[in-house]
One Martini backbone bead per residue (centre of mass of N, CA, C, O) as a GRO file, in nm:
protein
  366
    1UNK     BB    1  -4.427  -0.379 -10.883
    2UNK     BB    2  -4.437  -0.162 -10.643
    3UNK     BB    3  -4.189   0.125 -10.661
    4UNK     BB    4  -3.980   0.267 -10.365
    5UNK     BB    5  -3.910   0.561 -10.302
    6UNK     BB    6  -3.646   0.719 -10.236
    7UNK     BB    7  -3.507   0.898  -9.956
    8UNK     BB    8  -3.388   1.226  -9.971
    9UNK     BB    9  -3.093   1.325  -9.815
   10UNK     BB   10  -3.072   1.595  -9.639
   11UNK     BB   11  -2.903   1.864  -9.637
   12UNK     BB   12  -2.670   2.070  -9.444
   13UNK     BB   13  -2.679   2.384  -9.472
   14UNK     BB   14  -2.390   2.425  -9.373
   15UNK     BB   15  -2.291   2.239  -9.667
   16UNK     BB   16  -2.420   2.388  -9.940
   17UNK     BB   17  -2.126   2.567 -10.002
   18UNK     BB   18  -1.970   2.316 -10.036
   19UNK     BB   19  -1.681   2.232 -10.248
   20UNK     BB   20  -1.653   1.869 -10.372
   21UNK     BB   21  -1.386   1.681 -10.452
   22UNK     BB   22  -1.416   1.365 -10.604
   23UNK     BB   23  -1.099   1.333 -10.780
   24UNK     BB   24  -0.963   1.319 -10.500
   25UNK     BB   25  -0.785   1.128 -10.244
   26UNK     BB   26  -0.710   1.352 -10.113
   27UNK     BB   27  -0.716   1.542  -9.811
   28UNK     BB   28  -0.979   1.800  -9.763
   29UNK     BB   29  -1.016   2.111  -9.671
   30UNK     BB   30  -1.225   2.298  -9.469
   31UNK     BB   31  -1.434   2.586  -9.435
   32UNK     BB   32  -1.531   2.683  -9.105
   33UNK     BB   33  -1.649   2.960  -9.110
   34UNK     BB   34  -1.952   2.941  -9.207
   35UNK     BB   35  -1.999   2.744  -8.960
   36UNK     BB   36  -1.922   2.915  -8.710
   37UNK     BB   37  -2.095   3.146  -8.817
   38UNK     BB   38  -2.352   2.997  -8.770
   39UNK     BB   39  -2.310   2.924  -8.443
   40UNK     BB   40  -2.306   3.226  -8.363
   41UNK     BB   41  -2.579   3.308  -8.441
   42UNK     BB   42  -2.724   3.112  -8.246
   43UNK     BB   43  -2.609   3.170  -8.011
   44UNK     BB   44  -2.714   3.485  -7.979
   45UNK     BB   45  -3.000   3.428  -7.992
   46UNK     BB   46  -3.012   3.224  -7.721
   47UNK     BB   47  -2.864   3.450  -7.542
   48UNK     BB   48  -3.121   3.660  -7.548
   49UNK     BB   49  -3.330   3.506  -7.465
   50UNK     BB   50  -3.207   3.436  -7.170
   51UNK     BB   51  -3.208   3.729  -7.111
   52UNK     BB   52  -3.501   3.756  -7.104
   53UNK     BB   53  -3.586   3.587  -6.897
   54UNK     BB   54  -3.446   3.676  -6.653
   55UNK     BB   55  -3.519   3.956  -6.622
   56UNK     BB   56  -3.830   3.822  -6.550
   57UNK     BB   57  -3.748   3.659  -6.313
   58UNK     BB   58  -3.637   3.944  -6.150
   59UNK     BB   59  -3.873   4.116  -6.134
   60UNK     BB   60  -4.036   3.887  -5.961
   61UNK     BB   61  -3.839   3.883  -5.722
   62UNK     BB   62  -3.747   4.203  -5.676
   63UNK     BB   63  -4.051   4.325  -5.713
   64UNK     BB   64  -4.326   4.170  -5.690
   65UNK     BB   65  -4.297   4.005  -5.471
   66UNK     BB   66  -4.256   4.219  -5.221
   67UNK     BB   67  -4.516   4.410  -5.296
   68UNK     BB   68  -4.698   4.142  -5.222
   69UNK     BB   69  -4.589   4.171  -4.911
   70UNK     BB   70  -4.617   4.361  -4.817
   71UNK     BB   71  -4.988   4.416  -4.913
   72UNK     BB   72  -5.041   4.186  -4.688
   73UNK     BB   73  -4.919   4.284  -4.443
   74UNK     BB   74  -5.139   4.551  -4.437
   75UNK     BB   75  -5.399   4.402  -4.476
   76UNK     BB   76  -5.335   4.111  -4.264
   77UNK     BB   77  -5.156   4.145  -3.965
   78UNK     BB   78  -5.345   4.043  -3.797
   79UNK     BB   79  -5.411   3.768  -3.890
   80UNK     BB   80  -5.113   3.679  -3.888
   81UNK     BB   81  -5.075   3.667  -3.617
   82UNK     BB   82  -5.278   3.516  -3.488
   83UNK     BB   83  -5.226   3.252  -3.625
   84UNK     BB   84  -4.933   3.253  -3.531
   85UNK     BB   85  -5.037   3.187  -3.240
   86UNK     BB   86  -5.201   2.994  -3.221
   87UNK     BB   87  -5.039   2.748  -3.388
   88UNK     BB   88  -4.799   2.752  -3.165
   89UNK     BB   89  -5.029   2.645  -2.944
   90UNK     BB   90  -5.091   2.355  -3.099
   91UNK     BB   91  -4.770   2.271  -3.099
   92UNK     BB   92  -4.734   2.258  -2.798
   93UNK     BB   93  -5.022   2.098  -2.753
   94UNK     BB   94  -4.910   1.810  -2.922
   95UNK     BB   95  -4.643   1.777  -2.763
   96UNK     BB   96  -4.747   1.750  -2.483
   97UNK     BB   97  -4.917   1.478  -2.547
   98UNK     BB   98  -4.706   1.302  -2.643
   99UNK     BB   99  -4.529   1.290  -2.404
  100UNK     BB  100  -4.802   1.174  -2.228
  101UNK     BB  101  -4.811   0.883  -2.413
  102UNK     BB  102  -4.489   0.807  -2.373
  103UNK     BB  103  -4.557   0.817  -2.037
  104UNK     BB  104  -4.731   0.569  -2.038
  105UNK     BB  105  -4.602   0.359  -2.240
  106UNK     BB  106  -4.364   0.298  -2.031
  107UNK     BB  107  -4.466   0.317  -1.704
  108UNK     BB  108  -4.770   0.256  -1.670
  109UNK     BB  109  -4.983   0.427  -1.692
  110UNK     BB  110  -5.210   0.669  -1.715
  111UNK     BB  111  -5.277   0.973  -1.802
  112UNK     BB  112  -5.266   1.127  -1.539
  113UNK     BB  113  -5.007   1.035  -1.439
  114UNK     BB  114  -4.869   1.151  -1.687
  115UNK     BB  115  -4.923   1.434  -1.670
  116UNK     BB  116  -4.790   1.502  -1.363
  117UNK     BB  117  -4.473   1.396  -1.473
  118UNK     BB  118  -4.490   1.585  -1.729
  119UNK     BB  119  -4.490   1.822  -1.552
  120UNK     BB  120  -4.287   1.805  -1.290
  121UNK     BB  121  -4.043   1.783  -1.502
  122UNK     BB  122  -4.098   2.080  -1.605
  123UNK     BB  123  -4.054   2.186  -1.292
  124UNK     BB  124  -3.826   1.956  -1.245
  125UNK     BB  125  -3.538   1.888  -1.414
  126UNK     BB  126  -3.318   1.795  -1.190
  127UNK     BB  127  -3.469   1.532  -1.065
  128UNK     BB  128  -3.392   1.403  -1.402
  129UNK     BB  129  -3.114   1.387  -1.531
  130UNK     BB  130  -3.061   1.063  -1.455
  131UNK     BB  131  -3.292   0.984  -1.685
  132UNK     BB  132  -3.312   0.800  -1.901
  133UNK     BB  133  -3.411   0.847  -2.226
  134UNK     BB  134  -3.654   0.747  -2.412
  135UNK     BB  135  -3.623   0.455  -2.665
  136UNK     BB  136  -3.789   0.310  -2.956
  137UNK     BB  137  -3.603   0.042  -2.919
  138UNK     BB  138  -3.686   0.041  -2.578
  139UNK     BB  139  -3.864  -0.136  -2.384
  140UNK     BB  140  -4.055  -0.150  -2.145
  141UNK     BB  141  -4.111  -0.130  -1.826
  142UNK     BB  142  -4.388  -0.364  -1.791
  143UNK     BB  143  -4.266  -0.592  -2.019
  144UNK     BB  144  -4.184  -0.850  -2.275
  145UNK     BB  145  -4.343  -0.730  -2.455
  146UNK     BB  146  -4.339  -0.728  -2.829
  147UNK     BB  147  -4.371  -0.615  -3.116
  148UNK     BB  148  -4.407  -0.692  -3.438
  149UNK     BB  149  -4.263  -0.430  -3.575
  150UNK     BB  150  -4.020  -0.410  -3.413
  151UNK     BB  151  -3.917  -0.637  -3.461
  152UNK     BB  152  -3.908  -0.626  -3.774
  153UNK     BB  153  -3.710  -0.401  -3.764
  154UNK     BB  154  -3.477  -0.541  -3.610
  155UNK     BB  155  -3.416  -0.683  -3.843
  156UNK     BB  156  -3.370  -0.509  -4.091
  157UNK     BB  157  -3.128  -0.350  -3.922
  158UNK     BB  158  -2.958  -0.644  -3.958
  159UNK     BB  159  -2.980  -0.685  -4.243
  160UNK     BB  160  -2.812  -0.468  -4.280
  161UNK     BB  161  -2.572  -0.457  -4.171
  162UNK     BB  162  -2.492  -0.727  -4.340
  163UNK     BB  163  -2.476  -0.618  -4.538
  164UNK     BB  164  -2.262  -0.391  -4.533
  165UNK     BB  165  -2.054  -0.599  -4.421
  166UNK     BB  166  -2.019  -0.745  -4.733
  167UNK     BB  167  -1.965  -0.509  -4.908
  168UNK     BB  168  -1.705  -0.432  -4.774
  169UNK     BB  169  -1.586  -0.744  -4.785
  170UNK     BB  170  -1.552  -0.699  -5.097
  171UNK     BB  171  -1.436  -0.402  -5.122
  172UNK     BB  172  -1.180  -0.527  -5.042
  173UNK     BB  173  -1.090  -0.762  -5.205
  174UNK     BB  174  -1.133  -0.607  -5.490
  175UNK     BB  175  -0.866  -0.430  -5.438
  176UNK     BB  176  -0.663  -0.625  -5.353
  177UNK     BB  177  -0.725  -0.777  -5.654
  178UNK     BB  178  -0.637  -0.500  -5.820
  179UNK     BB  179  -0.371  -0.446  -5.716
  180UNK     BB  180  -0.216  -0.715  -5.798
  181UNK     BB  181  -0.322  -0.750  -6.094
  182UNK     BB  182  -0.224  -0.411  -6.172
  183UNK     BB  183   0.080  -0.379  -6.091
  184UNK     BB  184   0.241  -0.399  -6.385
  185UNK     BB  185   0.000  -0.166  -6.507
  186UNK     BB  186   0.088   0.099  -6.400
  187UNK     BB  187   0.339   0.167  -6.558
  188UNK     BB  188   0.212   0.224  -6.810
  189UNK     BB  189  -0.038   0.398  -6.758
  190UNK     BB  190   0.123   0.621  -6.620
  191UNK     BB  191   0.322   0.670  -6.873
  192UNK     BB  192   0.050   0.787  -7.038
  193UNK     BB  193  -0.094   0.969  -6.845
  194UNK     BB  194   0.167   1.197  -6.871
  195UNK     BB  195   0.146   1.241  -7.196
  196UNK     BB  196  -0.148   1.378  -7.159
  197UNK     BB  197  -0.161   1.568  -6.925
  198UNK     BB  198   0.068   1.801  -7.028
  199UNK     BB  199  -0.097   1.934  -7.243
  200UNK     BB  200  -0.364   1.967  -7.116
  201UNK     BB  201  -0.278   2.196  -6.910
  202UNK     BB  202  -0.105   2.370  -7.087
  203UNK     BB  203  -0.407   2.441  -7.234
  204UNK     BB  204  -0.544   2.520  -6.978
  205UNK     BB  205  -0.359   2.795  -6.864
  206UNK     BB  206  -0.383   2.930  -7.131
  207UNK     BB  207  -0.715   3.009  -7.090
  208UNK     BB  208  -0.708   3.128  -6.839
  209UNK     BB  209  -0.510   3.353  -6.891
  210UNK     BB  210  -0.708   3.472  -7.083
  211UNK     BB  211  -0.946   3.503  -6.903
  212UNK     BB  212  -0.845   3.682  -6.688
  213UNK     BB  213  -0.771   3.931  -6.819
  214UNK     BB  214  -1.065   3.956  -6.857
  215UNK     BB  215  -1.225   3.912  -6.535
  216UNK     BB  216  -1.032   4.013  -6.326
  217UNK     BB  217  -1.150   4.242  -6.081
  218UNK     BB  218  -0.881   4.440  -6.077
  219UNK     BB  219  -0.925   4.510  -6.402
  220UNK     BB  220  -1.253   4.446  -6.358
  221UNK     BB  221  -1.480   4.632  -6.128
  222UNK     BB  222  -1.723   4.637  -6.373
  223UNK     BB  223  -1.891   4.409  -6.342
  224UNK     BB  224  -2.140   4.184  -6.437
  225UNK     BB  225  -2.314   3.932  -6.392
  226UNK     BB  226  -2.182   3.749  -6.631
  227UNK     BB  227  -1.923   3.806  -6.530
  228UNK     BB  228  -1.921   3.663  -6.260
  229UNK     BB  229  -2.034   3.417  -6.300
  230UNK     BB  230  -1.812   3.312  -6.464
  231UNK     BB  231  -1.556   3.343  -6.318
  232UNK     BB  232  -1.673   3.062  -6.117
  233UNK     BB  233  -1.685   2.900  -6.347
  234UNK     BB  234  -1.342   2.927  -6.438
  235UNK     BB  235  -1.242   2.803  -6.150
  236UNK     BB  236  -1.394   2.527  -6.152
  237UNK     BB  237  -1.266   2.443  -6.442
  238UNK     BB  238  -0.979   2.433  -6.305
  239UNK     BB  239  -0.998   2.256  -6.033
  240UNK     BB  240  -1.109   2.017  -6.248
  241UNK     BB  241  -0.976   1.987  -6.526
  242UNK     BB  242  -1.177   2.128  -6.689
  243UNK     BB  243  -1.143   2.164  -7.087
  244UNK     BB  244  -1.448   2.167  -7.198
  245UNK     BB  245  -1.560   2.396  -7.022
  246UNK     BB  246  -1.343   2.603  -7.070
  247UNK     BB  247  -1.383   2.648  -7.383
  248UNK     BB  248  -1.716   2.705  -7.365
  249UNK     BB  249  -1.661   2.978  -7.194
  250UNK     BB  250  -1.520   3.138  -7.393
  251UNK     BB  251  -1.717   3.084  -7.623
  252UNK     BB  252  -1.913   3.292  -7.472
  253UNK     BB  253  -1.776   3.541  -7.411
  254UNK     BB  254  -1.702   3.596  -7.733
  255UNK     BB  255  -1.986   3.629  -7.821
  256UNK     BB  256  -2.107   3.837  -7.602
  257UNK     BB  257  -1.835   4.029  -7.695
  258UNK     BB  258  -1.804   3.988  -8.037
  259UNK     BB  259  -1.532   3.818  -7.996
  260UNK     BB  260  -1.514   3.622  -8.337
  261UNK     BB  261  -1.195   3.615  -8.402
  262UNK     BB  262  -1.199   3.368  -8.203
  263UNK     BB  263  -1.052   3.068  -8.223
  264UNK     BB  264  -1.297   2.833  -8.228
  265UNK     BB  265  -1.418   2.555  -8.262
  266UNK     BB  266  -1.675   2.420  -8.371
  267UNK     BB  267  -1.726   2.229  -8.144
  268UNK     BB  268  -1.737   2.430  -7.897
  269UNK     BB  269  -1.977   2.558  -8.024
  270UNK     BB  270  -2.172   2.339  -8.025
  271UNK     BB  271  -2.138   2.274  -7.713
  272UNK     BB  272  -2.251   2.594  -7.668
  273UNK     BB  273  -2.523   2.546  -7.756
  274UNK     BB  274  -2.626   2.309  -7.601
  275UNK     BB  275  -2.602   2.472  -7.324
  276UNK     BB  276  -2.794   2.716  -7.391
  277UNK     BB  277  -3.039   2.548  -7.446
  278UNK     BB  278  -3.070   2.446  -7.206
  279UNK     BB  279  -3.119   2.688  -7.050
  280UNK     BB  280  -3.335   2.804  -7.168
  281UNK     BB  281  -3.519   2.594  -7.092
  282UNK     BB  282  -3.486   2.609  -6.769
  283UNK     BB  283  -3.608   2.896  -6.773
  284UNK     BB  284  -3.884   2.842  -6.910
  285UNK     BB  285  -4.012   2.641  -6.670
  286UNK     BB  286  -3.963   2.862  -6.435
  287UNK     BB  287  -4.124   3.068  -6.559
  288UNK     BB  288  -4.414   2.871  -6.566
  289UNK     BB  289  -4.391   2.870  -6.236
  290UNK     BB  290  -4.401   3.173  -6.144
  291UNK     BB  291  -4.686   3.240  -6.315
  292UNK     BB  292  -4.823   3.063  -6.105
  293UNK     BB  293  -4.780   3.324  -5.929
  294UNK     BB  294  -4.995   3.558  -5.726
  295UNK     BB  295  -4.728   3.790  -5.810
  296UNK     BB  296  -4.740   3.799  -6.088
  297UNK     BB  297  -4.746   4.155  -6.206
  298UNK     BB  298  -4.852   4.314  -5.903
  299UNK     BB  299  -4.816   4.624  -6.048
  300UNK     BB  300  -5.030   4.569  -6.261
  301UNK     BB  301  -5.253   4.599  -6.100
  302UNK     BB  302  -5.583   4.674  -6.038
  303UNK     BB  303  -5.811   4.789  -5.791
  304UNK     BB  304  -6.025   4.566  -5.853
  305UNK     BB  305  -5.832   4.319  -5.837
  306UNK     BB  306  -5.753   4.364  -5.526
  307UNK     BB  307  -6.028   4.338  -5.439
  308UNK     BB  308  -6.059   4.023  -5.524
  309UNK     BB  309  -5.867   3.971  -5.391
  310UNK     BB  310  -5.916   4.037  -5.044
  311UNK     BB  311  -6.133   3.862  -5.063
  312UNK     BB  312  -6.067   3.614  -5.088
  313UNK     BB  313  -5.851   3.613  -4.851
  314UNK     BB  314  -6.038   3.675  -4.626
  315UNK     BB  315  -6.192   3.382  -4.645
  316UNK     BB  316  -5.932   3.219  -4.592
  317UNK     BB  317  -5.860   3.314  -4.320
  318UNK     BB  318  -6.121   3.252  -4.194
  319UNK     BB  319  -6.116   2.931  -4.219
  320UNK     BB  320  -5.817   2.929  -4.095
  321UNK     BB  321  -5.951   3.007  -3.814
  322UNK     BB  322  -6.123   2.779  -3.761
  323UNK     BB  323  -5.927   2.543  -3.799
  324UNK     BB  324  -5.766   2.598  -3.533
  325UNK     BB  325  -6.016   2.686  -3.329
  326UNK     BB  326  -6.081   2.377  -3.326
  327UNK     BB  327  -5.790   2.230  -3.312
  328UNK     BB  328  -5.794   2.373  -2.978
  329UNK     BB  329  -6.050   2.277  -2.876
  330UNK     BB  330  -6.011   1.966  -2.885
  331UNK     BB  331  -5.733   1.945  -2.718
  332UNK     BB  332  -5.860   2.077  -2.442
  333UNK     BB  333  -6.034   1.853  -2.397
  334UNK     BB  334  -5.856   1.612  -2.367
  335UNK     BB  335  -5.695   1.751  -2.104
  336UNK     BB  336  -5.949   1.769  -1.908
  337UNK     BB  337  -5.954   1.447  -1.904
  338UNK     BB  338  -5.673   1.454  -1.832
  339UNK     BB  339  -5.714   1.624  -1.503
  340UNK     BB  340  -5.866   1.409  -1.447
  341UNK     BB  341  -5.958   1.184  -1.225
  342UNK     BB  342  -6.008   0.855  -1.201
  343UNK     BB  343  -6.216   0.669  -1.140
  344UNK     BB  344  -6.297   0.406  -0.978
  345UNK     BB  345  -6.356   0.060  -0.959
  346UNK     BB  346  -6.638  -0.133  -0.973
  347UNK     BB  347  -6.754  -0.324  -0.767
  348UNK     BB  348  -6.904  -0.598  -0.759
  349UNK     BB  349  -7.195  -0.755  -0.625
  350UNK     BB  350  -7.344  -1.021  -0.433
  351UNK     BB  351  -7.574  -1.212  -0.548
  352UNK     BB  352  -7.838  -1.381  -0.509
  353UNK     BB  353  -7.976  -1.624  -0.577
  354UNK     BB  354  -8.183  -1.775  -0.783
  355UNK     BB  355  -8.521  -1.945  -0.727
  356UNK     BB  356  -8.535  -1.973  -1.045
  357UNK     BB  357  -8.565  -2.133  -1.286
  358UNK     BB  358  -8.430  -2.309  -1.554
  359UNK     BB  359  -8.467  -2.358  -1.849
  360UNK     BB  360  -8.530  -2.691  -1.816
  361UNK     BB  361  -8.573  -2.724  -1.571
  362UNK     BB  362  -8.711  -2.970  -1.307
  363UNK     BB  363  -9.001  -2.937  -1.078
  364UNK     BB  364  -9.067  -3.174  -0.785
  365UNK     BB  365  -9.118  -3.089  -0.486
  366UNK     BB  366  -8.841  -3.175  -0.327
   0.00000   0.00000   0.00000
C-alpha cells in the first residue's frame, strides 16, 4: 500500500532565527526584537502605499473633478441652463397634476372640475385653510367603499403595532426578570468589574497623556493632515475607554514617526498591521471607483480627446433636451384637455317599435 507522504508544516519566517532549547522545562524569554522589528517594517510599507493611493484620491477630488466641472460649464451653461429650467417646468407640471387627480378621487370630481378647485385654492389659500388636508388613510368622501390593498395596508400596520406592543411587554418582563434574579450576583461582579477597571483607565490615561504631548495642536500649530486625522481619533478613543485603540493609534503614529524604539508590544504592531491592511484595501476599491469618473486625469487629457468628448456631450445633451421636451409637450396635452369642459352625455332618444318581425317568430297575417 503507497503510504502519503506527510506535509511538512511552514516554519513562520519570523521565528526561523530564534533558537529553541527542547531540554529545559522551565518557561523560556523569547527575543520580540526581531519580530517587532519584523512587523514595524511591514507596517511602514503599507503606510507608504496608503499615502501613495490618498495622494491620487486627492488630485482627483482637488484638481481633475473641478477642473472638469469648470470646462463643462464653459462648453455647455447655455444648454445646462436651459435643461435646467425646462426640468423645473416639468416637476412642478406633474405635481400639479398630481393634485388634480388627487382632488377628484377625495371629492369625486371629473378632472375638470378638480382643475378648476386645485386653481381656485392655489389663488386663494385662505379660504381653505380650515379644510382638513387629504390623508391616504382616510376613506373617500363619496362612498363607503375600501380598496383591497388600503384594507391589506391597514391590517399591516395593526399586525405591526401588535407585534411592537407583544415585544415591548416581553422586554419589560426579562428586565424584570433578569433584575430580581441577579440582584445578589450584582454584588460580586461589580466588586470585579471595580479591579479590572481601574489598571485599564489607568492605562488608557497613561497612554492619552503620552500621546497628547506629542499630538496636541497648543503645542504642535504645523499639524500635517495625518496628524489632525490621528488627534480626533485618539479623543473618540479616550472618550469610548477603548484601550486598544488607543494603543494601535499610538504604535502607528511611533512608526509613521520613525520613532521605533517606543516598546509596542508585538500584538499591538499585529494589530496595527491588520487595520493598516483594512485601510489599503478601502483605499484601492475607492481608487478603482475614481477612476471611471469621466474626470479622472482630466488635466492631462490631449485636444484631440476634449474634442471627441465635447462632441459626445453635445449628442447627450441634445438626446437629453429632446425627452424634457417630449414629456412636456405630453403633459401640456393632458392639461388642454383637462381645461376643457366636458361635453354633457347625451340621451338615448326613443325609438319606435319596429314593425320587422324577429327571425323565427311567424307572421299568420292576422
Amino acid at each position: 500500500m503507497r503510504k502519503t507522504p506527510i506535509k511538512q508544516k511552514k516554519t513562520n519566517p519570523m521565528l526561523k532565527n530564534i533558537k529553541i532549547n527542547t531540554t529545559t522545562k522551565s518557561l523560556v524569554l523569547i527575543d520580540q526584537k526581531p519580530i517587532r522589528k519584523s512587523y514595524i517594517k511591514d507596517c511602514q510599507k503599507v503606510i507608504k502605499k496608503i499615502d501613495s493611493l490618498k495622494l491620487q484620491i486627492q488630485h482627483f477630488e482637488k484638481a481633475d473633478k473641478p477642473a472638469y466641472g469648470n470646462w463643462i460649464n464653459t462648453q455647455f451653461g447655455d444648454e445646462i441652463l436651459y435643461i435646467r429650467q425646462k426640468n423645473q417646468e416639468l416637476e412642478e407640471k406633474q405635481l400639479l397634476l398630481e393634485e388634480i387627480e388627487e382632488e377628484a378621487h377625495y371629492y369625486n370630481l371629473n378632472l375638470h372640475q378638480a382643475y378648476l378647485r386645485v386653481q381656485h385654492k392655489r389663488e386663494h389659500p385662505e379660504e381653505y385653510q380650515d379644510e382638513e388636508p387629504y390623508s391616504e388613510d382616510e376613506e373617500p368622501k363619496f362612498g363607503d367603499y375600501e380598496d383591497f390593498d388600503d384594507a391589506k395596508e391597514d391590517d399591516d400596520e395593526l399586525e405591526k403595532e401588535f407585534r411592537e406592543f407583544m415585544n415591548d411587554f416581553f422586554d419589560a418582563e426579562d428586565a424584570k426578570f433578569g433584575k430580581d434574579f441577579f440582584e445578589d450576583m450584582d454584588g460580586i461582579f461589580n466588586l470585579r468589574k471595580k479591579k479590572e477597571k481601574e489598571p485599564v483607565d489607568n492605562r488608557l490615561k497613561d497612554r492619552y497623556r503620552y500621546i497628547v504631548q506629542k499630538l496636541h495642536p497648543d503645542s504642535n500649530q504645523n499639524q500635517s493632515d495625518f496628524e489632525k486625522e490621528l488627534w480626533f481619533e485618539i479623543q473618540e478613543a479616550y472618550q469610548l475607554r477603548d484601550l486598544e485603540k488607543m494603543d494601535m493609534l499610538i504604535a502607528l503614529y511611533n512608526i509613521r514617526k520613525g520613532e521605533t524604539e517606543k516598546e509596542s508590544s508585538v500584538f499591538e504592531l499585529k494589530y496595527t498591521l491588520n487595520i493598516l491592511n483594512k485601510s489599503q484595501n478601502y483605499l484601492k476599491k475607492m481608487l478603482t471607483q475614481v477612476k471611471k469618473d469621466p474626470s479622472w486625469n482630466f488635466l492631462t487629457f490631449s485636444q484631440k480627446k476634449l474634442q471627441d468628448i465635447k462632441k459626445k456631450l453635445k449628442t447627450e445633451f441634445r438626446e437629453y433636451t429632446e425627452v424634457i421636451e417630449f414629456e412636456l409637450m405630453r403633459i401640456n396635452s393632458i392639461f388642454e384637455e383637462i381645461k376643457k369642459e366636458p361635453k354633457p352625455k347625451q340621451r338615448r332618444s326613443k325609438t319606435t317599435k319596429s314593425n320587422i318581425p324577429i327571425k323565427g317568430q311567424l307572421d299568420f297575417g292576422f
